[in-house]
C-alpha positions in Angstrom: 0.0 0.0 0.0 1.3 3.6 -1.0 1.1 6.1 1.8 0.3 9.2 -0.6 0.8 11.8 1.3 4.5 10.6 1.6 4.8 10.1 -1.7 7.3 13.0 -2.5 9.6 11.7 0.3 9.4 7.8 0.1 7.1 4.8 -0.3 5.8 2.7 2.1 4.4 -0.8 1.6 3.6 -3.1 3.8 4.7 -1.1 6.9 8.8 -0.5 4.8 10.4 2.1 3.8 11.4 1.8 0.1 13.4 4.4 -1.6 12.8 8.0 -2.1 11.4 9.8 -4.6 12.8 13.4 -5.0 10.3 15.6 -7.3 12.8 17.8 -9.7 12.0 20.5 -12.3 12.4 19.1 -15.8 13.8 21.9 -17.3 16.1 23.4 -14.7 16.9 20.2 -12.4 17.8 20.6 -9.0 21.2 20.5 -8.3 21.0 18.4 -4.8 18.9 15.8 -6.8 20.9 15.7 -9.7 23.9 14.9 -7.0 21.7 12.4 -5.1 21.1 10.7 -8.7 24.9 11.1 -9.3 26.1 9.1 -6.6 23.4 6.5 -6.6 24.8 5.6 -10.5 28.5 5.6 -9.6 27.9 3.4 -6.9 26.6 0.9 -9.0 22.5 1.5 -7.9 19.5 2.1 -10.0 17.3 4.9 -10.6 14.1 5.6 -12.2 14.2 9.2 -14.0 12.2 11.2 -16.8 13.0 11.5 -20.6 11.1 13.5 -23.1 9.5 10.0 -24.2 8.8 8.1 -21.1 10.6 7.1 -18.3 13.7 5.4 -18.1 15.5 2.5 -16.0 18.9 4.1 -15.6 22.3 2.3 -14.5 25.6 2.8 -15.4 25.9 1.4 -18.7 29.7 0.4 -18.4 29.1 -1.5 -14.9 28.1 -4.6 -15.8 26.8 -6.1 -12.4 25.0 -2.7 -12.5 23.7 -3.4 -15.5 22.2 -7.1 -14.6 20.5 -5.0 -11.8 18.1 -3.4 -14.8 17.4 -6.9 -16.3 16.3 -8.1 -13.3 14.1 -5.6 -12.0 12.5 -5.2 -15.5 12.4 -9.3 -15.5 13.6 -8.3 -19.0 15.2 -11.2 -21.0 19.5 -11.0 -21.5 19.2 -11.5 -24.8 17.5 -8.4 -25.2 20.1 -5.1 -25.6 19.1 -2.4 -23.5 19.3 1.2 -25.3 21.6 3.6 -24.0 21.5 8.0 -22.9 24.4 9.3 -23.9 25.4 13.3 -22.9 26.1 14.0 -26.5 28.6 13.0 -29.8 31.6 13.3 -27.7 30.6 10.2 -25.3 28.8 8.6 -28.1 31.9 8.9 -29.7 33.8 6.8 -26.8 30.7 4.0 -27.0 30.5 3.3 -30.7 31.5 3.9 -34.4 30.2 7.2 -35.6 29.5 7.0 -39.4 29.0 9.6 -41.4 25.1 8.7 -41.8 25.1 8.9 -37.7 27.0 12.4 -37.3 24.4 13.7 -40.1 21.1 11.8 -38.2 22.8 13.6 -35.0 23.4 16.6 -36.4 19.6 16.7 -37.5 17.8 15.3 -34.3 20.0 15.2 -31.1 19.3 15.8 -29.1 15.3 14.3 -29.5 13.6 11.3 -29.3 16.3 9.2 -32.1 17.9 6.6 -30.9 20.5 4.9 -33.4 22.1 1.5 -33.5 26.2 1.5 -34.6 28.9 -0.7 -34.0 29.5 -1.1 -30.0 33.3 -0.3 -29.1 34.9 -2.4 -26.5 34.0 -0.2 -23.8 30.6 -1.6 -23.9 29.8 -4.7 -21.8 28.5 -7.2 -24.0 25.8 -7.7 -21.8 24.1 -4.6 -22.5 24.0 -5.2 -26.5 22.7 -8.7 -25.2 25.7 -10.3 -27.2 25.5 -8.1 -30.2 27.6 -6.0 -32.0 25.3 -3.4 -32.4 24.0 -0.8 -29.4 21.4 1.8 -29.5 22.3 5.2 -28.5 20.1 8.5 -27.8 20.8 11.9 -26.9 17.4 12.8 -25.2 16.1 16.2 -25.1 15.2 16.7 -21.1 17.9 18.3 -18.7 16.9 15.3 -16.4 19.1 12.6 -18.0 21.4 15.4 -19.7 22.6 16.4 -16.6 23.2 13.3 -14.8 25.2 11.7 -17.4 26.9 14.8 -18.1 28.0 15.3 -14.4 28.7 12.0 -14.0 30.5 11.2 -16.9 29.0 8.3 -17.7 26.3 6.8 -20.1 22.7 5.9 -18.7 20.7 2.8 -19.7 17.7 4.0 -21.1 15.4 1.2 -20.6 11.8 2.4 -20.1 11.0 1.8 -16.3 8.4 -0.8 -16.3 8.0 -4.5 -16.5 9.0 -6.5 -19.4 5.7 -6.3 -21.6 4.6 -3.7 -19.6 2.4 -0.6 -19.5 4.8 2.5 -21.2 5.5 4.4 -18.0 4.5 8.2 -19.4 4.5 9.2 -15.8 6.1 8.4 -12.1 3.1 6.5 -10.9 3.0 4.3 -14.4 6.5 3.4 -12.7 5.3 2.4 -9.5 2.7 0.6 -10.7 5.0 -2.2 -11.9 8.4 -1.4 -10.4 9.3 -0.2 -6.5 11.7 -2.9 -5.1 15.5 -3.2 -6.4 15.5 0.8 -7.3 17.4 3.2 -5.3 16.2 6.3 -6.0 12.8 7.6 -8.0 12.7 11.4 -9.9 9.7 12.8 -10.4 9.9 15.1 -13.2 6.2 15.0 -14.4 4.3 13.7 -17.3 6.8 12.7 -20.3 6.2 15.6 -23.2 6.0 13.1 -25.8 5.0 9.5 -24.1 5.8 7.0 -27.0 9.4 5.2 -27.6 11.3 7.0 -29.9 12.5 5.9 -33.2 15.1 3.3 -33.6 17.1 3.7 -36.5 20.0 0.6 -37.0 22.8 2.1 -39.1 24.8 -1.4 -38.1 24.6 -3.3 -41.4 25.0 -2.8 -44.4 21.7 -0.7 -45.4 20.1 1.8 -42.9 16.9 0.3 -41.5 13.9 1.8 -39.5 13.4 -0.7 -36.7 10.9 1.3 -34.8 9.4 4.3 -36.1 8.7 7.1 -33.4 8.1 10.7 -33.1 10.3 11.0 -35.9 9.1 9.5 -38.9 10.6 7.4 -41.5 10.4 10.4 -44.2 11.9 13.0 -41.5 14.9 10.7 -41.7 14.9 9.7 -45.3 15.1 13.3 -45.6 18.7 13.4 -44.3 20.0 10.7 -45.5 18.4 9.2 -48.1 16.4 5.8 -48.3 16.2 3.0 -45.7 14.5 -0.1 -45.2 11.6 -0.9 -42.8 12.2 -4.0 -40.5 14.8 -6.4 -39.2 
């Protein structure tokens, strides 16, 4: 049972304290709970925090016990890559191959609601591609995510915070609906401005292909660089 009027401080069920949930301004984050978000990543914990599409599952994507933390709470299968927040080209740069059709689709829609697959560098645990040579990376448009990764250093897993199969979580309480126990630390940064996925472009292989189209369409990126197949 949620106590709501301690909601903004922490959740109770069943007579326990769970972890707290610190409401921050989406545009202009607090700086004490950006910190608080901060040291809960390099330390290897999970928190729930808002995007401009829904509400993401974030770890440190380069810990890889860490990262086991986010399948397991999302009872999301391994074999399943989780997409990743990156603080801009520079990091992204340090995570994959940049081609030239990435640094024009960047260029164009980073930071937004884009998220593109490219060849994973070594840095990146194979567990978070779930074995593949391929991982998704997005440079979201909300000062939320932004600023942790940028502060931290590090990038984010960008999971959507629910259960595998799951109800998209546009808002906090679509979170704790379905996930409360195994997360350290909940932001609260309001209703998701867009509340879909965003677009997954794989620029991987051979020929670009649209795996899941998004806020941004299929012609918005044909537009920049040229045709690309639909499906896997």
């Amino acid at each position: 049972m949620i106590c709501k009027e301690e909601l903004i401080h922490y959740i109770v069920i069943e007579g326990c304290s769970l972890p707290r949930i610190l409401v921050v301004n989406a545009e202009n984050p607090e700086k004490e709970a950006i910190k608080k978000a901060v040291a809960v990543i390099k330390a290897g914990g999970l928190i729930v925090y808002p995007t401009d599409t829904l509400y993401g599952l974030g770890a440190n994507a380069l810990d890889s016990e860490a990262v086991l933390k986010v399948f397991k709470v999302k009872a999301r299968p391994l074999n399943q890559a989780l997409p990743v927040i990156v603080s801009g080209i520079e990091m992204a740069e340090k995570l994959a191959v940049i081609t030239d059709a990435a640094e024009s689709l960047i260029k164009a829609f980073w930071p937004g609601s884009l998220t593109i697959i490219l060849e994973r560098k070594p840095a990146v645990p194979s567990v978070v591609t779930g074995g593949s040579d391929g991982i998704g990376l997005r440079e979201p448009n909300h000062a939320v995510p932004l600023t942790i990764s940028s502060l931290s250093g590090l990038p984010l897993t960008a999971t959507s915070a629910n259960r595998h199969g799951g109800r998209d979580p546009v808002k906090l309480s679509d979170v704790l609906s379905q996930l409360t126990m195994g997360v350290d630390l909940f932001l609260d940064g309001g209703p998701a401005e867009i509340g879909v996925s965003s677009t997954v472009i794989d620029l991987s292989g051979e020929h670009p292909v649209i795996v899941r189209e998004g806020p941004i369409s299929r012609v918005d990126v044909e537009r920049v660089i040229g045709r690309v197949d639909s499906g896997r």
